[in-house]
C-alpha positions in Angstrom: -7.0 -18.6 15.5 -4.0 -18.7 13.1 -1.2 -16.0 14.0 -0.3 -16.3 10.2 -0.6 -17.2 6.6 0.9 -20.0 5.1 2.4 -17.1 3.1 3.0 -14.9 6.0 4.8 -18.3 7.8 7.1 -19.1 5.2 8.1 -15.3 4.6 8.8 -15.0 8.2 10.5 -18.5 8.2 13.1 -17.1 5.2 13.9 -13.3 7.1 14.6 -14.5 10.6 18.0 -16.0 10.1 18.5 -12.3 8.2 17.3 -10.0 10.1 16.3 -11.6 13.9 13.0 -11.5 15.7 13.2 -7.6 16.6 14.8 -5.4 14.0 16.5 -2.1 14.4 14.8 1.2 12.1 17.2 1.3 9.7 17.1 -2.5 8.6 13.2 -2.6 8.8 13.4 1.1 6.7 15.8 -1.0 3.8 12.9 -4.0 4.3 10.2 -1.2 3.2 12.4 0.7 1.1 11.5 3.8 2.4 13.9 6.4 4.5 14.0 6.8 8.2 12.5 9.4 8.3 9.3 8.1 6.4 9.3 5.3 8.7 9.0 8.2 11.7 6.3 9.9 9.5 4.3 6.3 9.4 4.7 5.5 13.1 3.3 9.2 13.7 0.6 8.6 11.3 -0.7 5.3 12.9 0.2 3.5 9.6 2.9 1.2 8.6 3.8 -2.1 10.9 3.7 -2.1 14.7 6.7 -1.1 17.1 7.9 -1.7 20.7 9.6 1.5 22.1 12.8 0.6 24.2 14.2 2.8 27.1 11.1 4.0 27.2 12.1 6.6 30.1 13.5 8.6 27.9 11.2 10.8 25.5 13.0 9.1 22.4 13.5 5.8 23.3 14.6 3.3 20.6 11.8 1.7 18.4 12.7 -1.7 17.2 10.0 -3.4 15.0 9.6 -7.5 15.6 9.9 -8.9 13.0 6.2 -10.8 12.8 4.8 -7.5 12.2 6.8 -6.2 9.0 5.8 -9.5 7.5 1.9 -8.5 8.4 2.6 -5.4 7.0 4.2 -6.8 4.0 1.6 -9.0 2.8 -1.5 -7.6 4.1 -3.5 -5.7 1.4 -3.3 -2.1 1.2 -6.1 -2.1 -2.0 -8.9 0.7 -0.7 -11.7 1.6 -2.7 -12.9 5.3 -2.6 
């Protein structure tokens, strides 16, 4: 099983000396161009790219997004037919 594209591997390949195998909110909200609080809305939603939750004893732990899955986010297709 391949864990990515040839496009997904070379996107990846270019962002992590940018941005680092786990990236913060705010950087992965700039990556999406969409606010934080958009980003919050998707997460609560079930949409947008997967998320670890840090200090997760606390009720609002950090989220942190790794990397590998903004890229699957980025270049899967979102095209839906009604």
């Amino acid at each position: 099983m391949k864990l990515f594209t040839d496009e997904q591997r070379e996107l990846y390949s270019n962002m992590l000396p940018a941005y680092g195998a786990l990236v913060t909110q705010k950087t992965t909200a700039k990556i999406l161009n969409v606010s934080i609080a958009t980003l919050y809305r998707m997460r609560d939603q079930g949409i947008g790219p997967a998320y670890k939750k840090l200090n997760s004893k606390s009720k609002n732990g950090t989220v942190a997004y790794p990397l590998h899955e903004i890229v699957k986010y980025l270049t899967q297709s979102n095209a839906k037919t009604a």
